[in-house]
N, C-alpha and C positions, 0 to 999 in steps of 0.2 A: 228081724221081728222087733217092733217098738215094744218098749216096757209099755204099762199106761201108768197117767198118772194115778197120785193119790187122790183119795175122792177128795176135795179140800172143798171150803166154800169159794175161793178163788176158782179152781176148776169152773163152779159151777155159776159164775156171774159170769167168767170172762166175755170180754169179746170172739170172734169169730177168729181161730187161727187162720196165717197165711199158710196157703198149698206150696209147699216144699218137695223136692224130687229128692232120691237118692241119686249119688256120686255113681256113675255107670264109665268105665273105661277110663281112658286115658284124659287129662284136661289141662289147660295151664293156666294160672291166674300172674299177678303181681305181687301179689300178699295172701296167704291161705290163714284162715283164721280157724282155730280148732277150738270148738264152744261154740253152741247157740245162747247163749245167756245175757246178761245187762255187759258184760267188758267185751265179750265177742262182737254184739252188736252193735256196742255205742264206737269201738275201733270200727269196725265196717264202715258205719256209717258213715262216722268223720271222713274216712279215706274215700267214702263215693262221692262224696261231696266237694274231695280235690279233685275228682278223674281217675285217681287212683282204680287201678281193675282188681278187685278181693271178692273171693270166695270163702263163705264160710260153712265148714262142715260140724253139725250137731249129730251126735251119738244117737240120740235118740228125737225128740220134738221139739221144738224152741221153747225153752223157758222150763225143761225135763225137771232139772238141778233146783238148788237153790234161790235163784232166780225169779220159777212161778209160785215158792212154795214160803216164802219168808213172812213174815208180819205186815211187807207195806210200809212201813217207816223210813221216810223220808230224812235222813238226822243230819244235823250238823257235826263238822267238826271227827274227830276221835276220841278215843279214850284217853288218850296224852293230852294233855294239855300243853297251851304254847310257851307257859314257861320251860316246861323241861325239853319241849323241840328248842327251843334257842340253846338251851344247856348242849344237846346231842348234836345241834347242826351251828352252831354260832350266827352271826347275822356275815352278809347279806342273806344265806341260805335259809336261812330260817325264816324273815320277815317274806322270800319271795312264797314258797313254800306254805306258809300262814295265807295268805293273801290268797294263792288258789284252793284253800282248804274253804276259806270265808263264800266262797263260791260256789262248792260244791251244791248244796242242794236249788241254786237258782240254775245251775245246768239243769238239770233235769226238769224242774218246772219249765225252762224255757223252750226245751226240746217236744214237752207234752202241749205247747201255745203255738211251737212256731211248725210242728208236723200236725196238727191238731187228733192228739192222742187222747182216745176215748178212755179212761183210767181212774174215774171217779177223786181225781186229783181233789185235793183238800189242802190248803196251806195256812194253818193258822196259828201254827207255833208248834214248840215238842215241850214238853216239860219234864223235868228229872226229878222222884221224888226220895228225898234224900231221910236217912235213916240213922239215929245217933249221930255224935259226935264227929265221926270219922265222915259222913253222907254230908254233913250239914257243912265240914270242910271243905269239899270236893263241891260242893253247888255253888260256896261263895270263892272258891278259887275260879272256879267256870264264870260265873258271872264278872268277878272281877277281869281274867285276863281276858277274856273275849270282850268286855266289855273297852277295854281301854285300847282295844280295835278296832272301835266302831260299829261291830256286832248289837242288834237288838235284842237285848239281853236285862233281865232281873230277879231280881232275888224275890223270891214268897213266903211268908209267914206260913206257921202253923194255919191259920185260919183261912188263908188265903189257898194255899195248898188243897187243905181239904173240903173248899168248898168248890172247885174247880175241876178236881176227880172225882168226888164224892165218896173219899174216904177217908178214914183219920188216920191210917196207917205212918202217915210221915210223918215228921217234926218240923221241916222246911222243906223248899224245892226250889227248883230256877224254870225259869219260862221263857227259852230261845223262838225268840219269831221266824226263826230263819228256817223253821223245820216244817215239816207236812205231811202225809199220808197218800200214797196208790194203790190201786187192784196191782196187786204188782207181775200177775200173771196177765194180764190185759197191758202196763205199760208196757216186759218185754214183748209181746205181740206187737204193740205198736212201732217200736223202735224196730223189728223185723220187718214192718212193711217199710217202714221210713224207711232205711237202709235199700229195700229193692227199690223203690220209687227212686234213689238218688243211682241206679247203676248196679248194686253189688249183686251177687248171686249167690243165696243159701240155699244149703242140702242138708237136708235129716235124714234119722237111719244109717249116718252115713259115719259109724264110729272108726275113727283116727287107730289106726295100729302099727304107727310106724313113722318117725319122721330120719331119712335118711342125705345125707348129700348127696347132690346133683347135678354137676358141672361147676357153675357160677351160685348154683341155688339151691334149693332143696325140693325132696320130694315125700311126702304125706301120702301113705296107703291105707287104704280102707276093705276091705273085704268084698267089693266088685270094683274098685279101680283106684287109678291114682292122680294126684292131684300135683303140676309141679309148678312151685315159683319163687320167685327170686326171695322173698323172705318169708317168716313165717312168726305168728300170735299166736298164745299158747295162755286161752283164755278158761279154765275148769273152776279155778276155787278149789272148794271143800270137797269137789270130784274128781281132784286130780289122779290120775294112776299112775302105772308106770311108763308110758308114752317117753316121756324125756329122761334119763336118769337121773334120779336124786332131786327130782324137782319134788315128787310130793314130799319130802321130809323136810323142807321148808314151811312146811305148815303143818296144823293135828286141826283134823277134822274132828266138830264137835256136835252133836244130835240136841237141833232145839225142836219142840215138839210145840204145836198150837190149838187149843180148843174153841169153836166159836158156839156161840148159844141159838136158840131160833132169834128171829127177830123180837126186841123186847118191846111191850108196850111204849105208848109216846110219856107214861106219867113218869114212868120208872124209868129210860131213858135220860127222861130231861135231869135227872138226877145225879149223872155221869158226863164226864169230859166234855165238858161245857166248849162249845163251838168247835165239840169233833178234835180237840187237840188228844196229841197221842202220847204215852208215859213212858218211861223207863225207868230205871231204879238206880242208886248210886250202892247197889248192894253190889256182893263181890258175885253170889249167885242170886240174878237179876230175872223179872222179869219183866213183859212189856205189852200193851195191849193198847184198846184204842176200839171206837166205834167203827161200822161199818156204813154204808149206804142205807142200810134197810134196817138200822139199831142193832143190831148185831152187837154182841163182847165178842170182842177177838182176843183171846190170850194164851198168851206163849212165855215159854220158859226152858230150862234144861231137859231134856232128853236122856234116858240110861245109856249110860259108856257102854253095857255090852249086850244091849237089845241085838238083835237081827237088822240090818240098816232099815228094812222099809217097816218093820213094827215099832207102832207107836202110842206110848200108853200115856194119856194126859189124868188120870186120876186126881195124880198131885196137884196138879194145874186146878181143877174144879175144886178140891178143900180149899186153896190158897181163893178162891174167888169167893166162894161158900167165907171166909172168914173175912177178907176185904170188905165183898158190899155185903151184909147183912140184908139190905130192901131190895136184892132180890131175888129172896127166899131159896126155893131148889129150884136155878133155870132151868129149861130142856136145852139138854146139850144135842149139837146139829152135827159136827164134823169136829173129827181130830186127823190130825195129822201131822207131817214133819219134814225135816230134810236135813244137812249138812251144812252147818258153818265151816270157816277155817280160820283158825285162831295162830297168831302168831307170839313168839314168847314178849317180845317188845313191845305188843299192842298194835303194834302200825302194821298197814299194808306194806306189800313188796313189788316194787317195778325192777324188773331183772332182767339183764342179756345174758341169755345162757351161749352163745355162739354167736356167729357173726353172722350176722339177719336174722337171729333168732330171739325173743322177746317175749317174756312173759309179765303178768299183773294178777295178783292174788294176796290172799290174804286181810279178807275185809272186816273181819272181829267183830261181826256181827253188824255192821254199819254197810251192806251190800249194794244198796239201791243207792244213795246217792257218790259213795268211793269206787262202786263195780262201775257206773258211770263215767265220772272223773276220768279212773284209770284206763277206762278205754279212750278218750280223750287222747291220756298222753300218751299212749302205745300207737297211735294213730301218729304221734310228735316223732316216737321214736322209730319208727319204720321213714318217716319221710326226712332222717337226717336232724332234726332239730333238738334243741334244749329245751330241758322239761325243769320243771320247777320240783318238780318229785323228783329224790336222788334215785337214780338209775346202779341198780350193785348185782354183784354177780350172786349165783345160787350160794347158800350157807345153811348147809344141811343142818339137821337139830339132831343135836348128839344121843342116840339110846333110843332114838325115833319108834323102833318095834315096839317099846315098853308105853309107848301113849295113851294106849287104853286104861293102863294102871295108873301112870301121871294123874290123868282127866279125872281119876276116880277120885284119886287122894285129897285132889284139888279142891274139888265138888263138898267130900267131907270136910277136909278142915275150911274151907271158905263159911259152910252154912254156919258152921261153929262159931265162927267169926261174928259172920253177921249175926245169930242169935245173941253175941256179946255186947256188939256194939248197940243192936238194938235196947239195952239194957241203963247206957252211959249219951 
């Protein structure tokens, strides 16, 4: 029995999902992909498009997860910046590494051009709006070291900033061109058809409960059949369960929640994120938002550590808008909802081999759509034998991992604390 989604405003623009079957009886692929989501499917895809034979099995719809449910933001880069990856990686590793980071979000652009994915695709830059002392650090480090990458990248005034969002909340920000915006439950749609058009075969419905050895290979059971092949992807995120041992305690799922408004007039509109670019914050607890197709505020933020997973209460979210743009009074708010990040303690994604053909990618810290992409990429490298520019390491459980929800909570308070401080200096 499928979950449904949440009513999101995404749900209700998408495109048309593809018909998918569940897993019935016995099957064999070459690579079994578990996740229908942006790493499940950009691995798929990559590998149909060698001849590779992959089957991918989703728990529940394409795009269930995080996936059809995130903000759409397109971002560059991470949260690390490239100085301290050369500090942790030294060079050659670091500069190869950088170089496919710089890439990232033109994969995905290029894959919504070259499959003609209907996504309401927007690419006109992201902007970070940075906050005290500490923000205004962290934007002119961003601009600087991306910038002496060759990255299109600059630094904004006070004035420039808030003329741009249409608010005065910041004291500076940076303005990466490399960034953009998707219906992001319509791109993975599209990347699920893409992926069948090049060969692969996806099932929904069809939740993974077991991945056991199997000769030469392994075998994936699902609740009316089994799936066997020679290796296997092990694509969840912020959903991972206990499928693999000790894989989710590599990461602590974190509840980000999004409110969208009806559509705003075009005066009050034109007021906001001037050519549709989308924002983030250089706060420690951040939010992020961004127009839509139809005027729409999209914005989203943190999530309660100990809600019930599928409730979702954006209150907070609308004061913090309510105090942001002032011109536009009390919106009518359309849709709230939510889903699961997964945050890791070092900021960075993880490309992992847990066993031998066994492979996983997670841990996108909020940056999903253009690094869940990527890493399907190079999980697609790493099934076909090859060297990946992303260091490949084995699982490293996070110590005390039960106590997460307590961690996430403590975090949450003393961070706002924080950023209430900095916003001060």
């Amino acid at each position: 029995m499928l979950k449904p989604f949440p009513d999101s405003l995404w749900l209700a623009t998408a495109t048309p999902r593809p018909e998918c079957a569940a897993l019935q009886g016995t099957s064999e692929t070459d690579v079994a992909i578990v996740g229908g989501g942006f790493t499940g499917l950009s691995a798929a895809l990559h590998l149909a498009e060698r001849g590779v034979p992959v089957t991918v099995l989703e728990a529940q719809d394409i795009g269930w997860g995080a996936s059809g449910r995130n903000g759409g933001q397109v971002n560059p880069g991470w949260k690390v910046l490239p100085d301290e990856i050369r500090a942790r990686l030294g060079e050659p590793a670091a500069g190869e590494l950088l170089s496919m980071l710089d890439e990232a979000t033109g994969l995905v652009f290029d894959l919504i051009e070259r499959h003609g994915i209907d996504c309401d695709a927007v690419r006109t830059g992201y902007i970070q709006g940075a906050v005290g002392s500490r923000g205004e650090r962290y934007a002119r480090d961003w601009a600087a070291q991306w910038g002496a990458l060759g990255a299109p990248v600059r630094m904004l005034d006070k004035a420039e900033v808030s003329g741009l969002i249409g608010t005065e909340v910041y004291d500076c920000g940076v303005l990466d061109e490399r960034g953009g915006n998707v219906q992001p439950l319509s791109y993975v749609r599209g990347l699920a058809r893409a992926a069948l058009a090049a060969g692969a075969q996806i099932l929904s419905a069809s939740p993974a409960q077991s991945v056991v050895p199997d000769g030469a290979g392994w075998c994936v059971r699902t609740p009316d059949g089994e799936l066997r092949a020679r290796q296997v992807v092990l694509g969840t995120n912020g959903y991972t369960d206990a499928l693999w041992p000790d894989l989710a305690r590599n990461v602590v799922p974190v509840k980000s929640v999004i409110v969208a408004t009806q559509p705003l007039g075009d005066n009050i509109a034109a007021t906001l994120l001037q050519e549709r670019r989308h924002v983030s914050e250089t706060l420690r607890i951040q939010a992020y938002y961004r127009l839509d197709r139809d005027n729409r505020l999209v914005f989203g933020g943190r999530g309660g550590t100990f809600e019930a997973p599928e409730h979702f209460d954006g209150e907070g979210l609308k004061r913090r808008v309510r105090d942001m743009f002032p011109q536009l009074g009390e919106p009518d708010w359309q849709y709230c909802w939510g889903g699961f990040v997964a945050m890791t303690p070092d900021y960075t994604p993880k490309l992992l081999q847990l066993a031998e053909g066994v492979f996983a990618g997670l841990g996108y810290n909020g940056r999903g759509v253009a690094m869940a992409t990527l890493l399907g990429k190079q999980l697609a490298h790493c099934v076909s034998g090859e060297a990946t520019a992303m260091p490949l390491t084995t699982s490293r459980p996070i110590p005390l991992h039960r106590l997460r929800n307590f961690g996430v909570a403590a975090r949450v308070a003393w961070g706002r604390a924080l950023d209430q401080l900095d916003a001060r200096f």
